[in-house]
Each structure stands twice: as structure tokens, then as C-alpha cells.
N, CA, C and O atoms as a DFTB+ gen file, in Angstrom:
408 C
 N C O
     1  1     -29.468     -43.043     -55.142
     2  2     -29.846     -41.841     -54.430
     3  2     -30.872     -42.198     -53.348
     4  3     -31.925     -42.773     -53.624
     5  1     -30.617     -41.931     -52.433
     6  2     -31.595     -41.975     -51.501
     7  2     -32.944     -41.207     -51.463
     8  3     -32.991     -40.088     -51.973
     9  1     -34.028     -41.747     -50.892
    10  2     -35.375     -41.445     -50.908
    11  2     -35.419     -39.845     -49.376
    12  3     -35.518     -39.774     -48.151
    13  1     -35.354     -39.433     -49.894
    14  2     -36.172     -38.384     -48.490
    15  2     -37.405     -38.558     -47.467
    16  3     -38.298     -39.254     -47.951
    17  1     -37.512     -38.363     -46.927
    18  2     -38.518     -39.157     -45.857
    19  2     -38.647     -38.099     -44.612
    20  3     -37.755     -37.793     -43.820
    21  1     -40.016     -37.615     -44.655
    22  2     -40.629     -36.849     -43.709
    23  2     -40.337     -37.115     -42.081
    24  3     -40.694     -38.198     -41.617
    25  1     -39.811     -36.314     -41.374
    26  2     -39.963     -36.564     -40.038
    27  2     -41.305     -37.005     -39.400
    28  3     -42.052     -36.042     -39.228
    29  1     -41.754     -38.043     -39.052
    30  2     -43.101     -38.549     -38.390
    31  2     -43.089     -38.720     -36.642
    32  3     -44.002     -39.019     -35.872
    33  1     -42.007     -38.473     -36.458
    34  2     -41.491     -38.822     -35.015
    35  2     -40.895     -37.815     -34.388
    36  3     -39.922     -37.284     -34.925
    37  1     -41.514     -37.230     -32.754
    38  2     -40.786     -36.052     -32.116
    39  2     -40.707     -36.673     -30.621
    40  3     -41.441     -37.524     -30.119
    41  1     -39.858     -36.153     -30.192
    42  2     -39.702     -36.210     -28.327
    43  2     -40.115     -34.961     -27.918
    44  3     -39.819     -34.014     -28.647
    45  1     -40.756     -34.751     -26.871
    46  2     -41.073     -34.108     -25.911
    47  2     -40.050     -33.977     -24.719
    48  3     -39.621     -35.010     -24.205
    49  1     -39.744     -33.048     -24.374
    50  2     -39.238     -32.611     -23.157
    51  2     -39.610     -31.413     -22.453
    52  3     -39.207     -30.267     -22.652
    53  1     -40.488     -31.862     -21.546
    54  2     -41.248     -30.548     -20.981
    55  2     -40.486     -29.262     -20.255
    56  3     -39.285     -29.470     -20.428
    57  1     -40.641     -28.168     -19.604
    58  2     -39.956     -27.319     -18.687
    59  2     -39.505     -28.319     -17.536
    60  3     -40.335     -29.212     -17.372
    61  1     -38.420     -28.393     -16.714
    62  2     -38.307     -28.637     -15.869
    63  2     -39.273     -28.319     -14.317
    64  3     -39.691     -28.994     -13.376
    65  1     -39.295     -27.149     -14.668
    66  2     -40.736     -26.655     -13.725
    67  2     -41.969     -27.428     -13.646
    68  3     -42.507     -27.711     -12.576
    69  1     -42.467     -27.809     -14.937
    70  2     -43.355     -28.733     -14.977
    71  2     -43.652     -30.093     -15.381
    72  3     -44.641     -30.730     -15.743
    73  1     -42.272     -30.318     -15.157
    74  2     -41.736     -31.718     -15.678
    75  2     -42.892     -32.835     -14.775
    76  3     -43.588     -33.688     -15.326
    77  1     -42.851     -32.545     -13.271
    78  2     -44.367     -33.594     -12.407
    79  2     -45.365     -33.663     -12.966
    80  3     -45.875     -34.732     -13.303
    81  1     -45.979     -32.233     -13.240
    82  2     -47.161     -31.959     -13.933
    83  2     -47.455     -32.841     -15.286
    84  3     -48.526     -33.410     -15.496
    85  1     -46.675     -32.853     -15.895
    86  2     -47.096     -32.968     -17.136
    87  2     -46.903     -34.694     -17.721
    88  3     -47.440     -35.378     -18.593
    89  1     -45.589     -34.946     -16.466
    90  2     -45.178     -36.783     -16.349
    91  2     -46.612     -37.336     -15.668
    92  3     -46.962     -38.503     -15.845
    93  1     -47.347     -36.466     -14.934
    94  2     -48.797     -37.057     -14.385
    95  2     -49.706     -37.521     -15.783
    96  3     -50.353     -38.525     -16.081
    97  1     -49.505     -36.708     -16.210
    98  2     -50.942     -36.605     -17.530
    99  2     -49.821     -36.789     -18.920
   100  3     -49.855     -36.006     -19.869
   101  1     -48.887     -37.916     -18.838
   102  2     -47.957     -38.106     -19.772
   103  2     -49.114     -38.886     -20.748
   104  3     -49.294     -38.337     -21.835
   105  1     -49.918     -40.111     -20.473
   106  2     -50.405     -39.956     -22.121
   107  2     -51.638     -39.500     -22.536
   108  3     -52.211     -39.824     -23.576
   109  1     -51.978     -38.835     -21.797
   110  2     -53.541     -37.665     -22.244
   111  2     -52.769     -36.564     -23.257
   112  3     -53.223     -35.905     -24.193
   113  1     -51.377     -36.637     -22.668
   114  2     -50.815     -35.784     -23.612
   115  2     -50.532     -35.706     -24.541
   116  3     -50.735     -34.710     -25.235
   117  1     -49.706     -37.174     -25.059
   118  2     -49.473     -37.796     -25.727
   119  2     -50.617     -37.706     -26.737
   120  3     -50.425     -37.149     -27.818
   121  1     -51.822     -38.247     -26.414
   122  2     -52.983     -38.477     -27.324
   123  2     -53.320     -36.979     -27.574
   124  3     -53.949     -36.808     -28.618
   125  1     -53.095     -36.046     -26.981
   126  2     -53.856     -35.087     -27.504
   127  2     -52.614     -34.125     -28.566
   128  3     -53.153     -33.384     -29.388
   129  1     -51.575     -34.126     -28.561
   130  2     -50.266     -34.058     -29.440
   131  2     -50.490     -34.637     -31.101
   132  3     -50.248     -34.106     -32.185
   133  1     -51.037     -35.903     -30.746
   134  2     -51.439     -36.976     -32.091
   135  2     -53.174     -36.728     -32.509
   136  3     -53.710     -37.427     -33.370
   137  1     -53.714     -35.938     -31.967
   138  2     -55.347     -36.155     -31.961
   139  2     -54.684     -34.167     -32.829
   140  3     -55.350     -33.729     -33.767
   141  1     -54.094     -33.770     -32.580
   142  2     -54.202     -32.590     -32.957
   143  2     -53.187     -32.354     -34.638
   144  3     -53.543     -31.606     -35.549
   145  1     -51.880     -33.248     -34.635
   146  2     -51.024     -33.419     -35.533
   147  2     -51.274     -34.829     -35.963
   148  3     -50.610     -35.717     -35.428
   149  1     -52.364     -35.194     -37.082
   150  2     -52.518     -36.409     -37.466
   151  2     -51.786     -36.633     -38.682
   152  3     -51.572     -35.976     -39.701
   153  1     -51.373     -38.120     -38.121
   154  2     -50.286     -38.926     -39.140
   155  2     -48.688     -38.950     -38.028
   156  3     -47.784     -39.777     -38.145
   157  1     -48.722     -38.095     -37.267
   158  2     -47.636     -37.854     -36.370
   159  2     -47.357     -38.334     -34.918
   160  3     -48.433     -38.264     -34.324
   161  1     -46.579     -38.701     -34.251
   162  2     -46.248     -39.594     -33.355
   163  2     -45.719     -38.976     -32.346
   164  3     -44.688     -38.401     -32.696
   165  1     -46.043     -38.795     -30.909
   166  2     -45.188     -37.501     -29.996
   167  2     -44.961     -38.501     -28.625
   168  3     -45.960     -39.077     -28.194
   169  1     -43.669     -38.703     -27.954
   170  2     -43.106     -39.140     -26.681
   171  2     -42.873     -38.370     -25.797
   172  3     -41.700     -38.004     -25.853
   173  1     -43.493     -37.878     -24.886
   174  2     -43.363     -36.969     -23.916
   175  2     -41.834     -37.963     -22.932
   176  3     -42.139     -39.042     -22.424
   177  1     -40.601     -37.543     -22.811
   178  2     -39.180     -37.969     -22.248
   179  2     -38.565     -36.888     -21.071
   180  3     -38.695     -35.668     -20.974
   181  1     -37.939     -37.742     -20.338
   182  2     -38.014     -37.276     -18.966
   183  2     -35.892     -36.717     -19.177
   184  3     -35.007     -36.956     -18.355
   185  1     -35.776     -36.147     -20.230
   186  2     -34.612     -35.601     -20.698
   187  2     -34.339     -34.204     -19.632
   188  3     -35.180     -33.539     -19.026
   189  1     -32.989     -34.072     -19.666
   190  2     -33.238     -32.607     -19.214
   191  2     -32.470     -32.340     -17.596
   192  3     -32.039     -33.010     -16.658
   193  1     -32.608     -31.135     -17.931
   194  2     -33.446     -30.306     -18.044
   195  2     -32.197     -30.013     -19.277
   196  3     -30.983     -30.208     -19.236
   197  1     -32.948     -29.548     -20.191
   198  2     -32.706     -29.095     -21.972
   199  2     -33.566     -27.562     -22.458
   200  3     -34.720     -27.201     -22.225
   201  1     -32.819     -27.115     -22.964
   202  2     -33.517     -25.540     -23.864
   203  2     -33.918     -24.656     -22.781
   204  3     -33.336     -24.663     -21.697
   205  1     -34.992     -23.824     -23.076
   206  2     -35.337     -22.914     -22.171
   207  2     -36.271     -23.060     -20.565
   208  3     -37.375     -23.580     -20.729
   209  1     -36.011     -22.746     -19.399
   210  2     -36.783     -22.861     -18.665
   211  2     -38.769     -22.850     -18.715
   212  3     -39.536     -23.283     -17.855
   213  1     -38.979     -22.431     -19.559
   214  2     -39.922     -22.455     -19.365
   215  2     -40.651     -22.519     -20.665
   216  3     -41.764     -22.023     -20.843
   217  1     -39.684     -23.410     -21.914
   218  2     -40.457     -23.674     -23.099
   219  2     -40.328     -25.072     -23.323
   220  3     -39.559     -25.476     -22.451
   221  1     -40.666     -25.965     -24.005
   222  2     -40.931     -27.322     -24.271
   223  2     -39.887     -27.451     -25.491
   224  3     -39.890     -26.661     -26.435
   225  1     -38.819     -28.746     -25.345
   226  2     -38.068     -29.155     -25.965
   227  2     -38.552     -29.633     -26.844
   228  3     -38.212     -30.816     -26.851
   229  1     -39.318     -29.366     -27.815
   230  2     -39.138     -30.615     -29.304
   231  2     -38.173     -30.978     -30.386
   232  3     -37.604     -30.213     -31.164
   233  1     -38.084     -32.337     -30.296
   234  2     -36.907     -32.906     -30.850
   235  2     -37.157     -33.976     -31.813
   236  3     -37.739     -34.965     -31.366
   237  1     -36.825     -33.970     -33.066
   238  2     -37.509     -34.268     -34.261
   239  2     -36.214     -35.572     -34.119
   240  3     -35.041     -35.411     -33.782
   241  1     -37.051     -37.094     -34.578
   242  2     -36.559     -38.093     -33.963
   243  2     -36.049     -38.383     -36.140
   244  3     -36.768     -38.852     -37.022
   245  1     -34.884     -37.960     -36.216
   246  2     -34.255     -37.248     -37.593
   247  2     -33.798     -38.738     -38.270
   248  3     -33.329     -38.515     -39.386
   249  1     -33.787     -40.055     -37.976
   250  2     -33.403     -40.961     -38.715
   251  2     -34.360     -42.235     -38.582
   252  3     -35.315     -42.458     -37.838
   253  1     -33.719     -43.014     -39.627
   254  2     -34.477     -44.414     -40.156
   255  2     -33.816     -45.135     -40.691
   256  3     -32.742     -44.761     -41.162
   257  1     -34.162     -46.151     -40.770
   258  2     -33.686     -47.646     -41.503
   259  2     -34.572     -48.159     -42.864
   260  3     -35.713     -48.620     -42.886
   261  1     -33.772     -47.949     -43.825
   262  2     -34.392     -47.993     -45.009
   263  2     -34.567     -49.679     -44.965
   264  3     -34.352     -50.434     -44.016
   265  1     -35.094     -50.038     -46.513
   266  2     -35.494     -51.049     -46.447
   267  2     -34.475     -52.133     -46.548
   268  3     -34.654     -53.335     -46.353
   269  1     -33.240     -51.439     -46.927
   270  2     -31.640     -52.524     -47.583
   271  2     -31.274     -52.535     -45.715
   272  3     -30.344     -53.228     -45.301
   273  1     -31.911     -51.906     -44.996
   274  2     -30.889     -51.836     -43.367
   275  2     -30.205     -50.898     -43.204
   276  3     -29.332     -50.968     -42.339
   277  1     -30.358     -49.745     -43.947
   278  2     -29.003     -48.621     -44.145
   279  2     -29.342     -47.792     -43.466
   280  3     -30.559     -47.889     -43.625
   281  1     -29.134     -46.601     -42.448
   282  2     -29.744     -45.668     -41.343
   283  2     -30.011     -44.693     -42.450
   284  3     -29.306     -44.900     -43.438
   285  1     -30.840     -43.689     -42.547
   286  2     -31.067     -42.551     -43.280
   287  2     -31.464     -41.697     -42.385
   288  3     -31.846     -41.935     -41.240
   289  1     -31.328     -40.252     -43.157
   290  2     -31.699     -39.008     -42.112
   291  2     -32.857     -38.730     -42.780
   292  3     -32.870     -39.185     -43.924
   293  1     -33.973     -38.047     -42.394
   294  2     -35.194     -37.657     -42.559
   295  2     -35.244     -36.168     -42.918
   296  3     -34.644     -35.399     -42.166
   297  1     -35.688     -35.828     -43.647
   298  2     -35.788     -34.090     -43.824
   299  2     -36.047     -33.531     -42.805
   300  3     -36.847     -34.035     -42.017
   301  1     -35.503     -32.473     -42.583
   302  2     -35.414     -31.461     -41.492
   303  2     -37.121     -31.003     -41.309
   304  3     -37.762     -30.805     -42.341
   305  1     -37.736     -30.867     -40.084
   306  2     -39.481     -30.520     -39.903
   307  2     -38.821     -28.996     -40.630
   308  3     -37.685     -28.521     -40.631
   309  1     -40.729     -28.316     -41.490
   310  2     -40.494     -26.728     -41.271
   311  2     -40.564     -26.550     -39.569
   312  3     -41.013     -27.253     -38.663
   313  1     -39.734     -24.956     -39.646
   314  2     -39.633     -24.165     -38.996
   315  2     -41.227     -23.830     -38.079
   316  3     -41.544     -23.675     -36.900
   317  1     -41.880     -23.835     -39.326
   318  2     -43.454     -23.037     -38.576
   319  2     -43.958     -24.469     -37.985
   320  3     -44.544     -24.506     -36.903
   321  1     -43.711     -25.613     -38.725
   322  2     -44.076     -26.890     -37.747
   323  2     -43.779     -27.541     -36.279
   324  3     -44.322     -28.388     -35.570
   325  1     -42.728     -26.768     -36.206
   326  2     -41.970     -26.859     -34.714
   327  2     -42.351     -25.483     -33.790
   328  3     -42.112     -25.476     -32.583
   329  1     -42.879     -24.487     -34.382
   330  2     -43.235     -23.679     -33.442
   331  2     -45.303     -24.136     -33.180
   332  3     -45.972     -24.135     -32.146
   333  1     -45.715     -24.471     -34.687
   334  2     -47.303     -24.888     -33.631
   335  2     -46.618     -25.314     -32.798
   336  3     -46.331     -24.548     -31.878
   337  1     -45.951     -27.040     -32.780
   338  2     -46.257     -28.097     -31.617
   339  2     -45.630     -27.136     -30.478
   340  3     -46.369     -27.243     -29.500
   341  1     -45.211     -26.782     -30.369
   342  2     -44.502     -25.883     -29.119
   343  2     -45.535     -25.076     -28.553
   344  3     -45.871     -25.231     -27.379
   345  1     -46.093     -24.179     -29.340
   346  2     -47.257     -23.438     -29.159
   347  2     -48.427     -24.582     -28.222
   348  3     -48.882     -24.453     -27.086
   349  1     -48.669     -25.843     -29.400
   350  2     -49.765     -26.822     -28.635
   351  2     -49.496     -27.798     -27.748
   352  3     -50.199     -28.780     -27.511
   353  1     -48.147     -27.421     -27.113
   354  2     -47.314     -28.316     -25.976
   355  2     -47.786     -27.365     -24.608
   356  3     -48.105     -27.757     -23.486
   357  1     -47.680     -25.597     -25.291
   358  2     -48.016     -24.598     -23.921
   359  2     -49.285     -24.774     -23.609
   360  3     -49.461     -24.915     -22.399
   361  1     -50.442     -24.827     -24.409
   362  2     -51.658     -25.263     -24.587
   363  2     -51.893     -26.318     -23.842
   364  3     -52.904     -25.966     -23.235
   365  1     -51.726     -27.004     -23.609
   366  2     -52.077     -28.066     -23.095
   367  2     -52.422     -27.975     -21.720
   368  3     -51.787     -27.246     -20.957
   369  1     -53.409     -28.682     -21.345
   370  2     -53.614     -28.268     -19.455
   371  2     -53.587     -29.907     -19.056
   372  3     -54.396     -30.769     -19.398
   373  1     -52.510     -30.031     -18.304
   374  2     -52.216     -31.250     -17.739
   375  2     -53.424     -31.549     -16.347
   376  3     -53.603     -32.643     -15.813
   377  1     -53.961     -30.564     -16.078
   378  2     -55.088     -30.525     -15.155
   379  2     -56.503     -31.307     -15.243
   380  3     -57.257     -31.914     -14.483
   381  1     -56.406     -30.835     -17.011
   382  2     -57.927     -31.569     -17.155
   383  2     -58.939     -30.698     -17.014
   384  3     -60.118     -31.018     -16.864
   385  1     -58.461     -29.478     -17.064
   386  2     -59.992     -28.633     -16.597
   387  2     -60.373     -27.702     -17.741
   388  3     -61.238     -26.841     -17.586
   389  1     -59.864     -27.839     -18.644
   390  2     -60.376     -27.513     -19.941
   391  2     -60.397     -27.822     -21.014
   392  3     -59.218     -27.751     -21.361
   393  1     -61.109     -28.216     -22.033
   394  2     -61.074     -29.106     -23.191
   395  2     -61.309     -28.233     -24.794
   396  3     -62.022     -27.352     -25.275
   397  1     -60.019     -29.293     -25.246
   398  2     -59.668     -28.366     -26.848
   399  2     -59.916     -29.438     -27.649
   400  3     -58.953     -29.849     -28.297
   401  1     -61.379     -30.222     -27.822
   402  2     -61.537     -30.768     -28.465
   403  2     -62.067     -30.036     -30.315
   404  3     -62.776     -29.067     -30.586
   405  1     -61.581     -30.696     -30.927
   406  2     -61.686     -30.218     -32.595
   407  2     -63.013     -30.273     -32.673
   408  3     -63.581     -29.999     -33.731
């Protein structure tokens, strides 16, 4: 039987609208994605344009390689876990002019 295994890994795909914006300040973003969801790993990807105009694609990076070499799928993220990061993807000010430090 296979082991289950937490999703630890997401892609980012920003709005197309602010796809410049946010490829500027790609790893302030990055760090602040992982500074906010610790233990978790976020790639801001230049995909797209994907989902809604003006909401942030997250895409739960769903497989792995066990230890025999065999690909496995990862449990599906909750629901309410994919709407924070979405929520703290809109949050984010690629500007720099305001700070959400913990």
C-alpha cells in the first residue's frame, strides 16, 4: 500500500494583467509565500494566461518519487488551503510599499 504524502509544492501563475508586475518582484515573492506558509515551497511560473483574469493560478505540484523510484500522487491540498494562498497571492504588493511582516 502506498504511503500518502502531503502536497509541499505549488506553482504560481499570476493574472495576466500583472504577470510584469509580479515577474519583477518574482522572488520577494516567492520568499514571502514561504515566510508566510512554513514547511511549504511556492514557484511563481510564467504559464498562461490560465483561470481567471484577475485571480492567481495555484497549482498543487500533485506527485513524487517514492523511495523504490515509483511516481506517487500526493493528497489532494484542503480546499480552505488553496483559498488562503490565493487570498495571500492578492495580498501581496509587488511594489514594496507596504510590509506584512509576522
Amino acid at each position: 500500500m502506498a504511503i500518502e504524502k502531503e502536497v509541499l509544492e505549488f506553482i504560481i501563475v499570476p493574472p495576466y494583467a500583472r504577470r510584469s508586475e509580479i515577474f519583477a518582484a518574482k522572488e520577494r515573492m516567492e520568499a514571502y509565500l514561504s515566510n508566510r506558509f512554513p514547511g511549504y515551497s511556492f514557484k511563481i511560473a510564467r504559464l498562461g494566461p490560465v483561470g481567471d483574469d484577475d485571480d492567481f493560478c495555484i497549482l498543487p505540484v500533485m506527485n513524487y518519487i517514492d523511495g523504490e523510484g515509483v511516481s506517487r500522487m500526493c493528497t489532494p491540498p484542503k480546499s480552505w488551503f488553496m483559498a488562503e494562498v490565493s487570498k495571500t497571492c492578492l495580498q501581496f504588493d509587488a511594489h514594496g510599499h507596504r510590509s506584512f511582516a509576522a
